[in-house]
N, C-alpha and C positions, 0 to 999 in steps of 0.2 A: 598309751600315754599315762604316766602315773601321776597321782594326785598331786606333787609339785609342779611337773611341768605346765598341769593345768593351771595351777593358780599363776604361775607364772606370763603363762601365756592370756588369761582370763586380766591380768593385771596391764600388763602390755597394752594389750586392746581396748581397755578401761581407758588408760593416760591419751591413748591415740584419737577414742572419741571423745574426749572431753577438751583437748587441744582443738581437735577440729569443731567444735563447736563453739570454742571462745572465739576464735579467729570466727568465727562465721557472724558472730554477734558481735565484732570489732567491725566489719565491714559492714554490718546493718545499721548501725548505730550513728554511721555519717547522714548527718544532713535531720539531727533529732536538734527540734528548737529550743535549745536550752539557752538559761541566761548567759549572755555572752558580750562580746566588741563589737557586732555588727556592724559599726558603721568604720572601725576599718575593713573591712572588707569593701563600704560604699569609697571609702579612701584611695582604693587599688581600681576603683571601676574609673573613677574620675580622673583621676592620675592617668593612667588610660587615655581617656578621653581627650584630656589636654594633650597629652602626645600626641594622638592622632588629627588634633588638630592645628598641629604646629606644622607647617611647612619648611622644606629648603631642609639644607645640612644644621643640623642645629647640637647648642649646647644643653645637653640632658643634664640634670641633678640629680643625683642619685643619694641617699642615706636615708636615715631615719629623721625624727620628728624635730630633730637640732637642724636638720636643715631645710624643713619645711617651716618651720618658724627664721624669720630674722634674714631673710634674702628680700628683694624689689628686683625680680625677673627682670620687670618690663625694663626699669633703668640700668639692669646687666646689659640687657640685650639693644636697647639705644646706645653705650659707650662701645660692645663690643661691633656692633654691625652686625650680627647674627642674632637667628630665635634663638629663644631661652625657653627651655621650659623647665620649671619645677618637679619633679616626677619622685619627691622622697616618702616614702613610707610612714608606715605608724612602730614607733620605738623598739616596740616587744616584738619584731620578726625577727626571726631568725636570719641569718650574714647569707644563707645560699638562695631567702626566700627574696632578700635585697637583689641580689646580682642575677637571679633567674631573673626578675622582673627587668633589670637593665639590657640584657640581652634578648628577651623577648621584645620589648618597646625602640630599642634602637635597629638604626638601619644607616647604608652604607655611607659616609660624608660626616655621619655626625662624632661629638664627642662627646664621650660617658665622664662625669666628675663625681666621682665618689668619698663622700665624707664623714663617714659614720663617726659617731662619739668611741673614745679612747678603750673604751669596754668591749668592746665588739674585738679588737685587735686582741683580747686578752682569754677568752673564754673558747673551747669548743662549741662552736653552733649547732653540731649532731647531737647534744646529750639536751633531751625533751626537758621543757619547760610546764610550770602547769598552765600557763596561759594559753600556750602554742597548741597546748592538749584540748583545751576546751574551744579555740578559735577553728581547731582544724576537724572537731566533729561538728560543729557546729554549721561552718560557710566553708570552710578551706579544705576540703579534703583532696583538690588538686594537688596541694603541696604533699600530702603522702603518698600518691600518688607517683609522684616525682620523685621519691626518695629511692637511693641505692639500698640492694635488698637488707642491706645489714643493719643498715640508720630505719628501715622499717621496724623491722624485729626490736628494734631499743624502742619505739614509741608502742609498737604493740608490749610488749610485758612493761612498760611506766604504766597503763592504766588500769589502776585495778579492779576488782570482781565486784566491791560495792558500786565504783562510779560507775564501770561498764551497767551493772543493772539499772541504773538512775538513765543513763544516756538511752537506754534500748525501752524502757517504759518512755520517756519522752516521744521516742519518735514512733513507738506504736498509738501514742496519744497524740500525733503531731496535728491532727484536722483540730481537735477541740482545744490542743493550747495556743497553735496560733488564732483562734478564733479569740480567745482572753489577752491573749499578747501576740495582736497582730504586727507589733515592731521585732519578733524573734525570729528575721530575717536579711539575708543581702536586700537591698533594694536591685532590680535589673539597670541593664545600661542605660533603656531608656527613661527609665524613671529618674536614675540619677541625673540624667538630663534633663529633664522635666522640670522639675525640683529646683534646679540649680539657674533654670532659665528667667523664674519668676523672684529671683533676688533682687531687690529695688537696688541698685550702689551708687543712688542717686543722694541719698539719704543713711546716717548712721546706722549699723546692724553690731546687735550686741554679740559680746564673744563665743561663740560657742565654739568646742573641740570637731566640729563634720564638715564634713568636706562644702557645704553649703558656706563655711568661713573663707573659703580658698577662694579668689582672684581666677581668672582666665587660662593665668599664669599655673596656678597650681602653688601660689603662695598663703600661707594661711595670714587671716589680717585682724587688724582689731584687741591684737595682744602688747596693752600699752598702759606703761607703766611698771607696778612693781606690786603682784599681791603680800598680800598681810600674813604673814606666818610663813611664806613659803623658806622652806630650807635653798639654800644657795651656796654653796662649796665647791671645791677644785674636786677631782675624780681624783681617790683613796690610791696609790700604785707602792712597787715595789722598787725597793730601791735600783736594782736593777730589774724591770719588769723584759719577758722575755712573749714573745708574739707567740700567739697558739701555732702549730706546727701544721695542722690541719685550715688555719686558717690563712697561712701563707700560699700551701697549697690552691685554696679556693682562689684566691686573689689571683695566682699565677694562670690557672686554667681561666678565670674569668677575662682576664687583658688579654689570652692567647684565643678565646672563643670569637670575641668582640676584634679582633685584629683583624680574623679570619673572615667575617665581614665585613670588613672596612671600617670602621669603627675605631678611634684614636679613645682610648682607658687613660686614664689619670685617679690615685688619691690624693688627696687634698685632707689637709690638717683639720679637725671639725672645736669650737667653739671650747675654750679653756676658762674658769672663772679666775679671776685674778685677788688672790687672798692671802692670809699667812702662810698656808702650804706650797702652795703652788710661785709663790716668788723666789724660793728658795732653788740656788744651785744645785742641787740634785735632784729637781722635781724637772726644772730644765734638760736634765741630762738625759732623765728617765725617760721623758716625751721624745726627745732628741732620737734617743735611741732605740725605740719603735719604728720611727719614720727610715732610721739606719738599716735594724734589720727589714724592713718593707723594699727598701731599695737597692739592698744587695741581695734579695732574694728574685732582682729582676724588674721588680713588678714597678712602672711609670709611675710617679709623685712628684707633688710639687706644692711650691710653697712650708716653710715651717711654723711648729709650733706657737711660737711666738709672733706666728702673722696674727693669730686671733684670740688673744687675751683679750677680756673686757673684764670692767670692774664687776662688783653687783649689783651695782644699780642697771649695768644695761640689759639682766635678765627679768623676765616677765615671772614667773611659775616654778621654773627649774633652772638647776643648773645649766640645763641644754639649749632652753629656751630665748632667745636673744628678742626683747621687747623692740616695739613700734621703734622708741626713739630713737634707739641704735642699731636700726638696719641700715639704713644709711648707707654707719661707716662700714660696717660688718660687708656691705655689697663693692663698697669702692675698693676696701682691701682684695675683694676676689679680687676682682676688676682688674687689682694691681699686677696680681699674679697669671691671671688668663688671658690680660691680651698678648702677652708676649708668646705663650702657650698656642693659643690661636690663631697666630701670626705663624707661627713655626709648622704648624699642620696644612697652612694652605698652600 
């Protein structure tokens, strides 16, 4: 063999073990307690939990934090005559880690309503995020996991060689820094029950974002009013905004999975702020025409955009977030729309 092919081959074998040793410290690196979201992760255990202890065919809620804020289950589920449960996630998840979970917690009789904010309809959910990156060495590494081998490969090379070394010293350090920061963890199911069993809601409990502000229900409470500084605006679109292609797909596989189980799938319009932009005719059209391609690509919706405009003053924090005062109406407008829904399922 002559002196090139050696180097050649000497270089080969170089990239091969250095590949297989990144990868090997990509998969050590789960579960290193770094600062992170934990307590969505407690959000997904209790969410859980209130699913499973809802009985009968019931109506699940499915989305992010727009519809964990700004719903009263309990008074859905006294007008509709069915459980209600809340079962919507924390904002920053990713559209497949939404609809795994709907499909994992439903079962046959019930109905999935799905309402994610106007964004989620417009972005690739496969291309890694950094939050989703640190959430998911952190607690979630089930959701890599679950990932198709190619949507793997894209979150393996997003992280790179300086955080990978931060992530892998953490979790060779993991006894002594959860010992300084014994909060840089899931809590388990039963703690989260634990936890959650000793809330007085006899008496007022101040706001907080954990799942310990959630209702029985799975509704978050105590978000009332209107803070001080918070930005409140309609969601930025294009004039003709056009649905992600991969995300039509997901939807379609998610109502055909959910079918397949007996399980009746619906989207639902989610929370629109009512402002200079958004009043305007082509801001109507644009949303319009979201819900259009949604529904010629198959996929069950119901209700439009303009069932759920509220001013600014009905949101609490964010644009998504829909305050105490105007859950109410925000529940009776479902109400308006799902019992007809409901009626037609049984």
């Amino acid at each position: 063999m002559n002196l090139y092919r050696k180097f050649v081959l000497t270089a080969a074998l170089s990239l091969a073990a250095c590949v297989v040793a990144y990868i090997a410290l990509f998969f050590y690196q789960f579960g290193a307690p770094i600062a992170s979201g934990y307590d969505a992760a407690n959000w997904i255990t209790y969410k859980e939990l209130v699913g499973n202890n809802t009985e009968g065919k019931r109506l699940l809620l499915f989305g992010d934090s727009s519809t964990v804020f700004g719903v009263n289950s309990k008074t859905l589920s006294e007008k509709l005559g069915v459980p209600v449960a809340n079962l919507a996630l924390h904002g920053a998840l990713p559209l497949d880690a939404i609809t795994e979970s709907a499909i994992k917690n439903s079962r046959a009789g019930d109905t999935v309503v799905l309402a994610p904010v106007w964004i989620y309809y417009l972005n690739d959910y496969r291309v890694p995020k950094d939050w989703i990156l640190r959430e998911m060495v952190a607690w979630y590494s089930d959701y890599f996991y679950g990932l198709p081998l190619k949507t793997k490969l894209k979150y393996i090379s997003a992280v790179d060689v300086k955080t990978l070394s931060v992530n892998v010293d953490a979790k060779f350090r993991r006894v002594a820094i959860l010992q300084e920061f014994p909060n840089r963890r899931a809590l388990t199911a039963q703690e989260v029950k634990d936890q959650h069993a000793k809330i007085d809601w006899t008496v007022p409990q101040p706001f907080s974002y954990t799942f310990l502000n959630m209702n029985e229900y799975g509704d978050m409470q105590g978000a009332c009013g209107n803070q001080p500084g918070a930005t409140i605006a309609s969601v930025q679109l294009a004039l003709e905004p056009k649905v992600n292609p991969q995300v039509l797909k997901l939807l379609k596989q998610t109502a055909q999975r959910l079918n397949d189980k007996g399980v009746n799938f619906y989207i639902m319009p989610s929370v629109t702020v009512e402002d200079e932009r958004s009043v305007q005719q082509w801001y109507h059209l644009a949303l319009g025409s979201i819900m259009d391609q949604i529904r010629k690509a198959g996929i069950p919706a119901v209700g439009t955009p303009e069932d759920f405009f509220f001013p600014k003053t009905s949101f609490y924090d964010t644009s998504f977030h829909i305050n105490c005062e105007s859950t109410p109406e925000r529940t009776s407008r479902m109400y308006n729309i799902l019992k007809d829904v409901l009626h037609k399922d049984t």
